[in-house]
N, C-alpha and C positions, 0 to 999 in steps of 0.2 A: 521728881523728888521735892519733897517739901520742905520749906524754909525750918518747920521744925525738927523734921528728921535731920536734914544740915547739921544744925545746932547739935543733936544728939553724940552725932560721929564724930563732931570737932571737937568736944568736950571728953568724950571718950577716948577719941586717940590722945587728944593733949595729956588726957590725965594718965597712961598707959605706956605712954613715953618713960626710956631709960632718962635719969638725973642728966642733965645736961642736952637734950635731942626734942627734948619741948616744942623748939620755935621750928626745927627741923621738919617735925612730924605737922604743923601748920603750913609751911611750903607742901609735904606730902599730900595734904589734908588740897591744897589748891590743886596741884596737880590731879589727883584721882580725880573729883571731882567737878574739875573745871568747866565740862558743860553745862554742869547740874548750876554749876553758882551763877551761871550767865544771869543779868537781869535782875539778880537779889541783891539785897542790902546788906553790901559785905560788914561793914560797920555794926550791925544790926544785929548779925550772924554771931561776931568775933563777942562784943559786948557781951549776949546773951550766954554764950558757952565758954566764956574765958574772963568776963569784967572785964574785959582791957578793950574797947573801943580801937585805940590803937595796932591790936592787933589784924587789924585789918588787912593793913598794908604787909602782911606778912603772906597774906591768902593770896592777897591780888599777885606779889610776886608768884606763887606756885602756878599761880593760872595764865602767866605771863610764860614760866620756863614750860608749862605744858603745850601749850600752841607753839612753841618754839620748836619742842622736843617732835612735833608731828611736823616741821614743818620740814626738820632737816632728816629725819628720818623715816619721814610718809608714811606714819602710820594711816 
């Protein structure tokens, strides 16, 4: 997947999110696709589809509780 389609989906789910579930759907957004983000420029990603630079570290956490989530449940 390409660093532009990324963008696409982050900005689409952010913006698709109920009032309140924003930052939520950004852990989501890491989780689903945490393989795909491996190696990209999360900073780069988050900027582009959200202006928030910051939101970076919101991504890296989902991609954090995804390797988690496979590791106690093996997927």
């Amino acid at each position: 997947m390409t660093t532009d389609e990324l963008i696409i989906i982050l900005k689409e789910m952010y913006n698709n999110a109920d009032n309140g579930f924003q930052v939520a759907n950004i852990h989501l957004f890491g989780i689903k696709y945490a393989n795909e983000l491996q190696n990209k420029n999360l900073k780069f990603i988050a900027t582009e589809a959200l202006n928030k630079e910051s939101y970076y570290a919101e991504i890296n956490k989902g991609i954090k509780l995804s390797f988690l989530l496979k590791k106690i449940i093996k997927i």
